[in-house]
C-alpha positions as CSV (number, residue, x, y, z in Angstrom):
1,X,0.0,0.0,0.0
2,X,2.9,2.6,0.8
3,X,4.5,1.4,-2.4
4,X,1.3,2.6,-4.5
5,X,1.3,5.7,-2.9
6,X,4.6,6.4,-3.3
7,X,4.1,5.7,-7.0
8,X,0.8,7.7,-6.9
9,X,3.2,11.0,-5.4
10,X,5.6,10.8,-8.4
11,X,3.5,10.6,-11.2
12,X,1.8,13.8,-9.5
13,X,5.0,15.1,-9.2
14,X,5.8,14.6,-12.9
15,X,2.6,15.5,-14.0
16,X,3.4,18.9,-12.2
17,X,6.8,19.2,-13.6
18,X,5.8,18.8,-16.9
19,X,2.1,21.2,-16.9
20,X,4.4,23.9,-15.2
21,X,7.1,23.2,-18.1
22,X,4.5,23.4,-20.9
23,X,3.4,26.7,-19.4
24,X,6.6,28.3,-19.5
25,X,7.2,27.6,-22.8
26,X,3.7,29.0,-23.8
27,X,4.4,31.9,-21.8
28,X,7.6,32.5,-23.3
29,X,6.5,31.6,-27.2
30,X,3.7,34.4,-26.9
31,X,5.7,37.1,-24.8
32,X,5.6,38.8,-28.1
33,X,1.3,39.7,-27.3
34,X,2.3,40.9,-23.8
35,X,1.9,44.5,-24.1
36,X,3.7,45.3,-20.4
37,X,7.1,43.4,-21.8
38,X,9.3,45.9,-24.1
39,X,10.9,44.9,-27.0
40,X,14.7,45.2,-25.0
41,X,13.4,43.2,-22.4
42,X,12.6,40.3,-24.7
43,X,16.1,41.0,-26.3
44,X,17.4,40.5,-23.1
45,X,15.9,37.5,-22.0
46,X,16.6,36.1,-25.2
47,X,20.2,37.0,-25.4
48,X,20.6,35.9,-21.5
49,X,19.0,32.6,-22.6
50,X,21.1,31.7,-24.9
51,X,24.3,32.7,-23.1
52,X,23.2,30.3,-20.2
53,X,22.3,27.6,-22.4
54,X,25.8,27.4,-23.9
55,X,27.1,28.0,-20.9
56,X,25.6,24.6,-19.7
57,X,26.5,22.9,-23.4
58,X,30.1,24.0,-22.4
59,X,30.7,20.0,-20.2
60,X,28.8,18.3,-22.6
61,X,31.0,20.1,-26.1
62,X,34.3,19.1,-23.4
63,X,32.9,15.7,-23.3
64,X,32.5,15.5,-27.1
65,X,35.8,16.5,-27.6
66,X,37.2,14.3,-25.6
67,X,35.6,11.3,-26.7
68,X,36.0,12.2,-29.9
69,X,40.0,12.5,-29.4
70,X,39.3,8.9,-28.2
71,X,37.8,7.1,-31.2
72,X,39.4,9.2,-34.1
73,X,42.2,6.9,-34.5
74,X,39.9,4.0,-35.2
75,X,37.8,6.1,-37.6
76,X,40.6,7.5,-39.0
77,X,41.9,3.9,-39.9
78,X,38.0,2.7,-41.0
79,X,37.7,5.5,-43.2
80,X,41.3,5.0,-44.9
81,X,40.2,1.7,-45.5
82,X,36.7,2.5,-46.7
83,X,38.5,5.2,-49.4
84,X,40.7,2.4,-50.9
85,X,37.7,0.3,-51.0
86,X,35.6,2.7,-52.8
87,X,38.2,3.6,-54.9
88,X,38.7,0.0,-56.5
89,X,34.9,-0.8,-56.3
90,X,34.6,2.3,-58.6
91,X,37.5,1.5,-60.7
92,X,38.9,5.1,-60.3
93,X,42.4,3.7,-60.4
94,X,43.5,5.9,-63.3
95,X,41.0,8.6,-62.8
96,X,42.7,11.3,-60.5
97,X,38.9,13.4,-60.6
98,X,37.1,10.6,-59.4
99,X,39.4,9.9,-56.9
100,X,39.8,13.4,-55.9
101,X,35.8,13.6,-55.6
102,X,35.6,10.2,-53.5
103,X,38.3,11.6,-51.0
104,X,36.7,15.1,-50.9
105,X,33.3,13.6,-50.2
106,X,34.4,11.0,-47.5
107,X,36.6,12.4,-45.7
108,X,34.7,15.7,-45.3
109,X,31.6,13.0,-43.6
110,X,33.8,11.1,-41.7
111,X,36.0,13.9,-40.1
112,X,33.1,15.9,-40.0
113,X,29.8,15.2,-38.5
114,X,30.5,11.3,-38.8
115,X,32.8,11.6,-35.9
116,X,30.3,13.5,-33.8
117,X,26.8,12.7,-34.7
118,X,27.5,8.8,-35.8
119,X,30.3,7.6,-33.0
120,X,30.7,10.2,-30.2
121,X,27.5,11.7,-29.2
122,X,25.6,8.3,-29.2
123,X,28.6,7.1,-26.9
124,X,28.3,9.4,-24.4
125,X,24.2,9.5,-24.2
126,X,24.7,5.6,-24.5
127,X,27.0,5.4,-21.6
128,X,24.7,8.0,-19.7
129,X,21.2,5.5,-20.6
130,X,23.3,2.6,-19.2
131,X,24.6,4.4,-16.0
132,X,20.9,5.6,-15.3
133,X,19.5,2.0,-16.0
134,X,22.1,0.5,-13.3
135,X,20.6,3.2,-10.6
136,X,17.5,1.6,-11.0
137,X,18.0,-1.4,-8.6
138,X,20.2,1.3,-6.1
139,X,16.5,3.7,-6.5
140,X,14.4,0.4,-5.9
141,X,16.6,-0.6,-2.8
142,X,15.8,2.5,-1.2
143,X,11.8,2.5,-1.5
144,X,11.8,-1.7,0.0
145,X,11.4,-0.4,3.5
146,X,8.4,0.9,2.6
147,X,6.6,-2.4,1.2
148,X,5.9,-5.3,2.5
149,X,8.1,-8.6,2.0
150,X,6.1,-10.0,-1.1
151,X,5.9,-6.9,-2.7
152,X,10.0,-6.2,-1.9
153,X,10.6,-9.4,-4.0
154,X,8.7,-8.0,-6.5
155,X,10.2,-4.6,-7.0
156,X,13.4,-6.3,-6.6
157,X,12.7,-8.6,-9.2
158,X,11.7,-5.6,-11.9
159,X,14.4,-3.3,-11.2
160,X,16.6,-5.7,-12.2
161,X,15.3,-7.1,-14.6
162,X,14.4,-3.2,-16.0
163,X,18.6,-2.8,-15.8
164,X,19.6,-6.0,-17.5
165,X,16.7,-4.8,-20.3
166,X,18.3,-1.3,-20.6
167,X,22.1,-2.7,-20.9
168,X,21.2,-5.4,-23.3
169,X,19.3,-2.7,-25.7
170,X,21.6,0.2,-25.7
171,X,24.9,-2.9,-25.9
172,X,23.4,-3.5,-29.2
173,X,23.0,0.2,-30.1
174,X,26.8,0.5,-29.2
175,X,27.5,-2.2,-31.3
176,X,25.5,-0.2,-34.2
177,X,27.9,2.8,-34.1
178,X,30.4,1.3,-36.7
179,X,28.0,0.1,-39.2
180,X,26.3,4.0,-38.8
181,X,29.4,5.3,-39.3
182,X,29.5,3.6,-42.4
183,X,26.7,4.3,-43.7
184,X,27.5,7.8,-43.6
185,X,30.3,7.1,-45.6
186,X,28.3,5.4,-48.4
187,X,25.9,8.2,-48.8
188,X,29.1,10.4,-48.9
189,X,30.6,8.3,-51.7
190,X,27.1,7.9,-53.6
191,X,27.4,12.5,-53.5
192,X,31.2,12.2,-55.1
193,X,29.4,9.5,-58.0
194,X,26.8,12.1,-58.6
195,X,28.8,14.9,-58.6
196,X,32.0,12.6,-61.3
197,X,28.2,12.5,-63.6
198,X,27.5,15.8,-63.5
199,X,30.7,17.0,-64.2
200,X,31.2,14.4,-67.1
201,X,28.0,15.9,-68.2
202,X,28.6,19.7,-67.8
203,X,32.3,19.8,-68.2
204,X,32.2,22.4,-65.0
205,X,35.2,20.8,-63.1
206,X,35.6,22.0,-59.6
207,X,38.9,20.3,-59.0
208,X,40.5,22.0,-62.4
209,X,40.2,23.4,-65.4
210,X,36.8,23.6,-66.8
211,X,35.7,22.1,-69.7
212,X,34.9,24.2,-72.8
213,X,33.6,23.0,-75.9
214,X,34.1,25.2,-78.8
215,X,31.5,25.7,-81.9
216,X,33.8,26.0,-84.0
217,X,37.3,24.7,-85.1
218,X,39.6,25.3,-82.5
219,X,42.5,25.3,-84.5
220,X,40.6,28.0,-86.5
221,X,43.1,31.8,-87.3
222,X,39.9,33.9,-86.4
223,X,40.7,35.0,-82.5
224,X,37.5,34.4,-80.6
225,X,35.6,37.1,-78.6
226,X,36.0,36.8,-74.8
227,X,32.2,36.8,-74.5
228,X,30.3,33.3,-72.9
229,X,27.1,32.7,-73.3
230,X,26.4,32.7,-69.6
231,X,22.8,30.9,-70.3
232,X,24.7,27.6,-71.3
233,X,26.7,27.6,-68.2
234,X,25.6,24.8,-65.7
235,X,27.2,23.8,-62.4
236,X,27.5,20.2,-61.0
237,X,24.0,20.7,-58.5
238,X,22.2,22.5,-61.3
239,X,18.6,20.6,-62.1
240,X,18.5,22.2,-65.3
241,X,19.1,20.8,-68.5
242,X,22.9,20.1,-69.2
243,X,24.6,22.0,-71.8
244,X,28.1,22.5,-72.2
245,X,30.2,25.9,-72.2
246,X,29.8,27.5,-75.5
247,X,32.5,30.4,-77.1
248,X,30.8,32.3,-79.5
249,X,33.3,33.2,-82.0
């Protein structure tokens, strides 16, 4: 019986937490309709907000760091190993573009946001879910004395099993990271093969030279006028139909 009420208190509790939460947030969506709150005020507020919220995101950007000084030698080797492989599964061999392209791309994902988003942030929230999960049982121990034995069982009983349930899922979400990580890299090379198309297409090459393809004999006496017909000219992202560069002689 004491168990149920102390079950009965926290969800009230919550319940609280969250209608007070939800009221602030309306409160401070609509502050614009307050007539008694002045334009600098809001300023203010807003600019104190956001200093104290990256204030707090300082620890958490530290622990990023960190972990990511951690794991970047193993990505580092993973995504050298995932370039050669792309390389040869594209046959790019003895084209220095493509190559360039597939490097540009993959690297860029992998030293970018695939060593935050994909491996470092998921590590630290995943080691945080796991450390809460194991306080389960310690939060559990501490509400027995206020149940009877059959019911102690019980609660013992569900708090560990709860822990064991929240290791087991967020192990296999640990074990996910690598094959994220790669996927990241896949959609990266996939971008660099779109991007060798387009350029094959337009002749707009943003690792050299580009492509111009003349009207006329280019071996012709007449010098040609510096003009370009700026309406043929089509980068690598363009939708629009592909033409090449044209000189108008």
């Amino acid at each position: 019986m004491h168990f149920d009420q102390e079950v009965s208190r926290f969800a009230s509790y919550t319940y609280l937490f969250f209608v007070v939460l939800l009221f602030h947030m309306w409160y401070f969506v609509t502050m614009d309709d307050h007539s008694n709150v002045t334009p600098q005020q809001q300023d203010t507020f807003k600019n104190a907000l956001g200093d104290a919220l990256f204030t707090l995101g300082t620890p958490y950007r530290w622990l990023v760091s960190k972990t990511t000084e951690l794991v970047s030698p193993i990505l580092h080797r993973m995504t050298e190993r995932y370039l050669d492989d792309a390389i040869t599964r594209n046959q790019a061999e003895n084209n220095p573009r493509l190559q360039k392209l597939l490097k540009f791309e993959i690297e860029r994902r992998a030293y970018g946001p695939g060593q935050t988003q994909d491996v470092a942030e998921p590590v630290i929230w995943i080691g945080a879910k796991i450390a809460l999960g194991l306080m389960i049982p310690v939060a559990c121990k501490a509400l027995e004395h206020t149940v009877d034995y059959g019911a102690r069982f019980t609660l013992s009983f569900l708090s560990k099993g709860a822990a064991i349930g929240v290791v087991i899922k967020e192990s296999t979400e640990l074990l996910r990271l690598s094959n994220r990580f790669i996927a990241g890299l896949q959609g990266s090379e996939k971008m660099a093969l779109d991007r060798e198309v387009a350029i094959c297409a337009t002749g707009v090459d943003p690792f050299g030279a580009s492509v111009m393809t003349p009207t006329k004999n280019i071996d012709s006496l007449d010098t040609p006028s510096t003009h370009i017909d700026t309406d043929s000219v089509h980068y690598a992202s363009s939708t629009a139909p592909l033409h090449p560069i044209t000189i108008i002689r």
